[in-house]
Backbone as numpy.savetxt, mean C-alpha at the origin, in Angstrom:
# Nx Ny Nz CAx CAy CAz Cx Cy Cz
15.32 -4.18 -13.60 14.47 -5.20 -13.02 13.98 -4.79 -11.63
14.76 -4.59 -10.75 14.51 -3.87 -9.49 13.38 -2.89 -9.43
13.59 -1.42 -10.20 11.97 -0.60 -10.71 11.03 -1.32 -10.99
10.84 -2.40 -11.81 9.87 -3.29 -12.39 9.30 -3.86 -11.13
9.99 -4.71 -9.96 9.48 -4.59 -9.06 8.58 -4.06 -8.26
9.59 -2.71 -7.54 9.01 -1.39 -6.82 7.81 -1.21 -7.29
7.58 -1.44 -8.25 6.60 -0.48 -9.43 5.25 -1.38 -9.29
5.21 -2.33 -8.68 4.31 -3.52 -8.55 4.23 -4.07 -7.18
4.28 -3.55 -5.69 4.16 -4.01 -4.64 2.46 -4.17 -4.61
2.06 -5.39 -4.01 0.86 -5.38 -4.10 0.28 -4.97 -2.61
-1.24 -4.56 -3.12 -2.19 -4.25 -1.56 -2.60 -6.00 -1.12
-2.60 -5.79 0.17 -3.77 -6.95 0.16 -4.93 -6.97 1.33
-5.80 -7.73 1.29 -7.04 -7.31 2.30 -7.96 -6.58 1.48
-8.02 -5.91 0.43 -8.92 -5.40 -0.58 -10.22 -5.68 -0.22
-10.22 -6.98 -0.27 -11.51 -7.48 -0.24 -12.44 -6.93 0.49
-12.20 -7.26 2.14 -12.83 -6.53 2.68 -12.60 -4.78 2.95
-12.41 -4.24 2.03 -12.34 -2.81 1.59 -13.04 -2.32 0.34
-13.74 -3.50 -0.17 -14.11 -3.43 -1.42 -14.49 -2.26 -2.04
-16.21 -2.08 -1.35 -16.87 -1.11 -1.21 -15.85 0.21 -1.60
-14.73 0.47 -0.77 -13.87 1.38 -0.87 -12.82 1.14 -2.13
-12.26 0.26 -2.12 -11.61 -0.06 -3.46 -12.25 0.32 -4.74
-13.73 0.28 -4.95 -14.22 0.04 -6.26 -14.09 2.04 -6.66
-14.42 2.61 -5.03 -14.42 3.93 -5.69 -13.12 4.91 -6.27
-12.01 3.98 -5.84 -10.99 4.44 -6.29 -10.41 5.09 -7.74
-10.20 6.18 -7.74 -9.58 6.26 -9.33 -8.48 5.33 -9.76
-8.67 5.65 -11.17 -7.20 4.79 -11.43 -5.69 4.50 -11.21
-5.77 5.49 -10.68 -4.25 6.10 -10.13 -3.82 7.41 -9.01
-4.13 6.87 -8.19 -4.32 7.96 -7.18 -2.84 8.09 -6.18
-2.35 8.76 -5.05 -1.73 8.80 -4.13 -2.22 8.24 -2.94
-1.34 6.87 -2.46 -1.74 6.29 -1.30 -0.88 6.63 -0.43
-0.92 6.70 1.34 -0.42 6.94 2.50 -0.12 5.69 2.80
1.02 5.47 3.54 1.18 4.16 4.38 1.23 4.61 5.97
0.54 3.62 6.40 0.54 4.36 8.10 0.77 2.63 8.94
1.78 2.89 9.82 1.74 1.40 10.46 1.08 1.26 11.77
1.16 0.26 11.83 -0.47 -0.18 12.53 -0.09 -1.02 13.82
0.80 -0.54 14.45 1.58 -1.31 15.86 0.82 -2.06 16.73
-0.40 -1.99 16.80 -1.13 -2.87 17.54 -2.24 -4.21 16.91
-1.78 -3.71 15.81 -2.06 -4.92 14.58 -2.28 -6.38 15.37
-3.77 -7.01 15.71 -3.03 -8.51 16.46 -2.62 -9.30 15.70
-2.81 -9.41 14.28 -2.78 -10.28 13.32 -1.17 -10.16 12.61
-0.39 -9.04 12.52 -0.03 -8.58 11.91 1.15 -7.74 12.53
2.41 -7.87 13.59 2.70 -6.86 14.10 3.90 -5.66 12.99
3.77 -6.32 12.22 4.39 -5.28 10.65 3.45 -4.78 10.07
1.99 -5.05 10.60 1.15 -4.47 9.66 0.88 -2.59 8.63
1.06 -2.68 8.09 1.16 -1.25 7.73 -0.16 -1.19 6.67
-0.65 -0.26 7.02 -2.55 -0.04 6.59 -2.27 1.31 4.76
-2.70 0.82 4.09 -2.46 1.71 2.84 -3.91 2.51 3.15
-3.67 3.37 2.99 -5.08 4.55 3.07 -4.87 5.99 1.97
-6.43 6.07 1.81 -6.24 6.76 0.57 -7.57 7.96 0.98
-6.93 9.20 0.96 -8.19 10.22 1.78 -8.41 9.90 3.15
-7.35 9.28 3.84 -7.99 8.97 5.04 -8.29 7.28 5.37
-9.44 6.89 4.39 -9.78 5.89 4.30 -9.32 4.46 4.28
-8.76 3.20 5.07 -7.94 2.11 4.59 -8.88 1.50 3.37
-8.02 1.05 2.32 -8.30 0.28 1.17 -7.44 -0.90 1.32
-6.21 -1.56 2.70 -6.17 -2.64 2.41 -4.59 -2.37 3.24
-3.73 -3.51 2.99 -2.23 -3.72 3.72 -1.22 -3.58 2.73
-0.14 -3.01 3.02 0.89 -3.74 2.30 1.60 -5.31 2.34
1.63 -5.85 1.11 1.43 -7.50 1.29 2.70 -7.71 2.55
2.03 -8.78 3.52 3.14 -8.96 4.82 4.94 -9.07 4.28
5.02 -10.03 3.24 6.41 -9.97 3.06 7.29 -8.79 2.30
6.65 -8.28 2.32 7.24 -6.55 2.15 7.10 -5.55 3.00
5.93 -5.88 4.04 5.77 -4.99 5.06 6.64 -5.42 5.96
7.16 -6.78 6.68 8.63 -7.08 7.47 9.62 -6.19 6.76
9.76 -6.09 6.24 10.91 -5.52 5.63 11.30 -4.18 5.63
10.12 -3.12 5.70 10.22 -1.56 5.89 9.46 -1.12 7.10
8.85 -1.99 7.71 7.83 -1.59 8.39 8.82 -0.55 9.77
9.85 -0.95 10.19 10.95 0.54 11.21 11.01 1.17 10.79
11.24 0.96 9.16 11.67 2.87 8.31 10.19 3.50 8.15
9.33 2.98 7.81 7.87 3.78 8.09 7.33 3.99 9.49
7.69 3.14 10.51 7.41 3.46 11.49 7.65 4.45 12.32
8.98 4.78 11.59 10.21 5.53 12.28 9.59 7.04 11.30
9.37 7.17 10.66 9.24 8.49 9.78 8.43 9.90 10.48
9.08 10.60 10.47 8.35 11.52 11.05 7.16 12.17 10.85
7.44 11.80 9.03 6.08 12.12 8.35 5.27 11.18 7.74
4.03 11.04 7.23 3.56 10.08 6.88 4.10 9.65 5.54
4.36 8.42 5.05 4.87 8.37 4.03 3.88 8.16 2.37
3.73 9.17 1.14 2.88 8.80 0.84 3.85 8.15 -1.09
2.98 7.17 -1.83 3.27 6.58 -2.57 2.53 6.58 -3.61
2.94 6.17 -5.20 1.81 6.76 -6.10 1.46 4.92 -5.74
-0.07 4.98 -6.56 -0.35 3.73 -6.62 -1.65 3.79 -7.40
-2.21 2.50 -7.65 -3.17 2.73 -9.00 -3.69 1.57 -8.96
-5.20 1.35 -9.75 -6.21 0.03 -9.56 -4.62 -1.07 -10.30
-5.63 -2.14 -9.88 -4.46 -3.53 -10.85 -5.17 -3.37 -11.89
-4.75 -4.47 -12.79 -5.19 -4.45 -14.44 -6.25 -5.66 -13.92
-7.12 -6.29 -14.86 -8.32 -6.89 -14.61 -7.40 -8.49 -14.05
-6.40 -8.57 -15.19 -5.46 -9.65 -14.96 -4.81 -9.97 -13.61
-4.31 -8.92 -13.44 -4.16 -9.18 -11.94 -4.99 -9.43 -10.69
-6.07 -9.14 -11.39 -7.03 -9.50 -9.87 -7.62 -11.13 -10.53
-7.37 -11.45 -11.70 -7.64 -12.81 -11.92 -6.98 -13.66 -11.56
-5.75 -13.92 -11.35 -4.84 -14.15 -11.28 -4.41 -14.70 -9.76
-4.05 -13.27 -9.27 -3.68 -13.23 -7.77 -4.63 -12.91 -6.45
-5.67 -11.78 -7.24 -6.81 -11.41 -6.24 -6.45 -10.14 -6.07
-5.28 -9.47 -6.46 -5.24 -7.79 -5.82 -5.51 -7.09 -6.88
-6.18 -5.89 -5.92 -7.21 -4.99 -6.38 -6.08 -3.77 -6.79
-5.23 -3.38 -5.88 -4.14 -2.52 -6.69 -2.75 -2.80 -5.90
-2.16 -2.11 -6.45 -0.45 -1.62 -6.70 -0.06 -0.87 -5.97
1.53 -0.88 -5.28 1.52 0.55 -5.34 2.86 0.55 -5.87
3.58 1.79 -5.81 5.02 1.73 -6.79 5.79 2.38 -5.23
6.81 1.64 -4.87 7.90 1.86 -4.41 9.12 2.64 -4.82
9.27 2.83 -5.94 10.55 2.88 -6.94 10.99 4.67 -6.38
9.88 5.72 -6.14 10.69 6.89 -5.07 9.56 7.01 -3.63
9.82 6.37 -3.36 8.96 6.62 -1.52 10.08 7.49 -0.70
9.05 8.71 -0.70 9.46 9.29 0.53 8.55 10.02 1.18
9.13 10.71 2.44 8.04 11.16 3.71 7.15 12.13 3.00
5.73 12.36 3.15 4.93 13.04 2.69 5.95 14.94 3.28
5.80 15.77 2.14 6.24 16.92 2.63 7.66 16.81 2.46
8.41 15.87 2.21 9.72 15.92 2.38 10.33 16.87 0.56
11.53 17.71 0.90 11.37 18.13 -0.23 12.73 17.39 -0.86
């Protein structure tokens, strides 16, 4: 149950990333980078993909890791992939990402 989770953390803010969201493949590798001066947001952690932000990790999961990503020496990157049509009916998010092995980009 726990993987089933991980495996389903949602983005959010999409919206206004749209434009960028729509060009996304289906399943790509996202970066998490935190965003300390966030005014809205001081856990904010920005999901970016090529560089580019496509959106947040949802706030009540970003309290929660946002020191261990902050703290990382390397950037941390995560698989992640569009939502199913259902899910954006539903809830509104545009994608996923999977938690279930996060670790520092480069780390072996």
């Amino acid at each position: 149950m726990v993987n089933a989770v991980l495996s389903r953390i949602p983005v959010v803010g999409g919206v206004a990333y749209i434009e960028r969201v729509r060009r996304l493949p289906s399943s790509f590798t996202a970066t998490l980078a935190p965003e300390p001066d966030n005014r809205y947001f001081r856990h904010a952690i920005a999901v970016l993909y090529e560089g580019e932000k496509v959106g947040y990790v949802a706030p009540e999961i970003a309290a929660g890791i946002y020191e261990s990503v902050n703290a990382s020496a390397a950037p941390i990157a995560c698989p992640a992939r569009r939502a199913a049509p259902i899910d954006h009916e539903t809830s509104g998010v545009e994608i996923l990402l999977d938690f279930s092995g996060v670790a520092p980009v480069g780390a072996e």
